[in-house]
C-alpha positions, 0 to 999 in steps of 0.5 A: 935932643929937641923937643917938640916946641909945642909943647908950650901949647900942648902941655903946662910946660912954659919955654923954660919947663920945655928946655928943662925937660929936654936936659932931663930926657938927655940925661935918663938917655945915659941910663939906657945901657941897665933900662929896656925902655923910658918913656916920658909922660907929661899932663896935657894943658886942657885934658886929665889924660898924660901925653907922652913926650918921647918913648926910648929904648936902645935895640939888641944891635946897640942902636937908639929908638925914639917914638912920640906920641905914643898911647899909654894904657889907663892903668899906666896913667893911674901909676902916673897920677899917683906918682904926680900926687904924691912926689915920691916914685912907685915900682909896679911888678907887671903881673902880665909880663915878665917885666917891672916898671918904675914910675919916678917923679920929675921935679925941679928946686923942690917944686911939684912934679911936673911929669913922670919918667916910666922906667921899664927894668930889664930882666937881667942882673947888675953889679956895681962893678958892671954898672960902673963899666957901663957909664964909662967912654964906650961905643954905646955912649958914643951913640947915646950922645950922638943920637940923644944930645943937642950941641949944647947938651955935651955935659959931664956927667958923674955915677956914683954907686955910693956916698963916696965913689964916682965915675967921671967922665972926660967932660966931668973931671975938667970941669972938676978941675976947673972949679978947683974940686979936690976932694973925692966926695966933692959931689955930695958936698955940692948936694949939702950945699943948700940948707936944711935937707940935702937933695941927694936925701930927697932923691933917694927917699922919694925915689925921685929925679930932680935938679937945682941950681948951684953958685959956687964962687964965680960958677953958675951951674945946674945939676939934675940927679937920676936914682938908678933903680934895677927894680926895687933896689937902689945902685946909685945916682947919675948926675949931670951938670949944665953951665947956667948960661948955656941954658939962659942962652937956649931959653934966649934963642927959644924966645926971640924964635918965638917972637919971630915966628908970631910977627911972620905968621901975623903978618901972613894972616894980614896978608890973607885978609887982604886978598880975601877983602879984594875978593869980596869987593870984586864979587859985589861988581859981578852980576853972575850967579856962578862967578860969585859962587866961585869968589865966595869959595875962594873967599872961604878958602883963602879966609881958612887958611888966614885963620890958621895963620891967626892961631899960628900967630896968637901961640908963637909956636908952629902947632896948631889946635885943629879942634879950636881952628875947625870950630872957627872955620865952622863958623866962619862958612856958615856965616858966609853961604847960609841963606838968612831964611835957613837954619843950619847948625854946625858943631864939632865934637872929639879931642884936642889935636895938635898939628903942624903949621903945613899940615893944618893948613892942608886939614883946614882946606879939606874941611872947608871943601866938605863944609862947602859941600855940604852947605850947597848939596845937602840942604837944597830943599829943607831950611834945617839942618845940621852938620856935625865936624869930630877929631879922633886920634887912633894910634898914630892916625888922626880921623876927621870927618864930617858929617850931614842929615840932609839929602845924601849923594842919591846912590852918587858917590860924588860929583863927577869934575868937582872941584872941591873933591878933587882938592881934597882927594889930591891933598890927602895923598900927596900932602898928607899922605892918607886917604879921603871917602865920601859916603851916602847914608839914610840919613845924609852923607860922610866925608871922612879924611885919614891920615898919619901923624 
């Protein structure tokens, strides 16, 4: 399964943490025949809040589910903190629904947990037997890996219902094989490897998920083990196994990607600069008003967009923090069309959001327009002024808007053959999908832009 990479930017996760976490999803993914639903919740890197990574469930017709992105109630991220504070797993009986839910901790090599698994039970009863049969070669195993598993993420897997029992599967007995394991209870001599506490203790007593790597002889691998928990009741574990070099071969190819995509977005920006630059030349030989009102929009334009390419560039992921990149467009704007004998403020308030590369460079048109608007129409005949830019996140909607106390429309909805509105009206429909308003209030007008994430 392949995560978002902006994770890196979004979460506290590194490239390293972002590949782990993708094995650990893989992994719980082999557990959805006994679960109604796994969610995983990660913190985010600038905000106490948790975002959640991927929401899975498997559906009545044996079909897999994924959502991103999805909201969490506030009384789920204090299920959550706790779980994160404290290393060890709680079970919650939900009062309101007829369902319960495990909070499970997702750590690696005995570290601080980086995140949390949010496990819904259903309401039905196992056995041993049962659960045993359910993590067999099967159809719905077939559409767990189908659906769930990378090309390198084909790994053995083993249940155990107990210290001593194992269910393997084709992949798992091969490798068995291959490292020369004889002995029924060749897993828990693995997890005894190490010294001082075994792991499997730890993952049992702190109802926790966690993995570590192993050297036995030549063989390099990584095992991570899953605590099956059908409500309060311990049935087992779940483990699976990764060579370490299909892993350091991931981490290599996420990191030259990175390094590429840096020197590309870098070198667009240059390129975007230039333009501009040229613009700006060609504007100080024109000696009409209105074609050098139409260089500078262009210049402001052009520069907007360069400035996406520069966060593209800076982070190496194709993620952009539209809050950071709209402050610097803000104040990329004013500087350039507010006359030095008037003083307009500007100021953008809301929450992180993330956004691709393509749709921030649509948002970020969008708002130049409106700033531009705003700047020529508002503020005619006053030296002050204010303009206020903020980002919220409804569901799987984002809202923009952008906001003015100058003079209004004066009962005009907008400007009959403007050219900015009619960008803005044509990226919000066809780029992005969403819808744009232009509002007139007493005190100045509202521009607001909706679209989906």
């Amino acid at each position: 399964m392949k995560l978002n990479e902006g994770l890196v930017v979004k979460t506290k996760l590194d490239e390293e943490g972002v590949i782990y976490l993708e094995k650990v999803i893989e992994g719980f993914c082999l557990c959805l025949p006994i679960y109604k639903e796994i969610a995983f919740l990660v913190p985010g890197k600038k905000s106490e809040g948790f975002i959640v990574i991927k929401s899975i469930l498997m559906n009545e017709h044996g079909k897999i589910e994924i959502n991103e992105g999805c909201s969490i109630r506030r009384s789920e991220e204090t299920f959550a903190r706790e779980v994160l504070e404290r290393g060890k797993g709680v079970f919650k009986e939900m009062t309101d629904q007829s369902e319960s839910t495990m909070y499970l901790p997702l750590s690696k090599n005995r570290n601080l947990p980086f995140g949390v698994a949010k496990i819904v039970c259903k309401d039905q009863v196992f056995t041993d037997k049962l659960l045993a049969e359910l993590f067999n070669e099967s159809d719905q195993m077939d559409e767990i890996y189908n659906q769930c598993h990378s090309k390198f993420m084909t790994d053995p897997y083993v249940f155990m219902p107990n210290e001593k029992g194992e269910h393997l599967n084709n992949a798992a007995s091969a490798f068995k094989r291959r490292i020369g394991a004889t002995e029924e209870d060749w897993f828990i001599k693995l997890w005894q490897a190490g010294e001082g506490r075994p792991f499997f203790m730890d993952i049992i007593d702190n109802r926790s998920c966690t993995g570590t790597d192993f050297v036995i002889e030549k063989f390099e691998f990584f095992i991570i083990a899953y605590p099956i928990y059908i409500k309060d009741t311990y049935f087992g574990t779940l483990i699976s196994i990764a060579e370490i070099s299909m892993i350091k071969t991931m981490l290599k190819e996420v990191i030259n990607k990175s390094t590429i995509i840096k020197e590309v977005h870098h070198r667009v920006k240059n390129n975007l600069q230039t333009i501009a630059s040229l613009l700006r030349l060609q504007t100080r030989r024109t000696n009409s008003f209105l074609v050098g009102k139409a260089f500078v929009e262009s210049i402001n334009r052009i520069s907007s967009i360069a400035l996406v390419y520069e966060a593209l560039s800076q982070e190496g992921e194709n993620v952009v923090n539209m809050k950071d990149c709209i402050k610097n467009i803000l104040t990329m704007i004013i500087s350039n069309m507010v006359e030095p004998n008037k003083s307009i403020k500007g100021e953008i308030r809301g929450q992180d959001i993330y956004l691709s590369g393509s749709q921030a460079s649509n948002v970020s048109l969008c708002i130049t327009e409106l700033l531009q608007n705003a700047l020529e129409h508002a503020f005619v005949f006053r030296k002050n002024g204010n303009i206020l830019v903020t980002l919220k996140q409804v569901n799987r909607e984002i809202i923009i808007t952008v906001e003015d106390d100058g003079v209004g429309l004066s009962g005009k909805k907008s400007k009959a053959g403007s050219l900015g509105l009619e960008i803005i009206q044509m990226i919000t429909t066809e780029s992005l999908k969403g819808s744009f308003k232009l509002e007139s209030h007493t005190y100045g007008s509202v521009g607001e832009i909706r679209f989906p994430m």
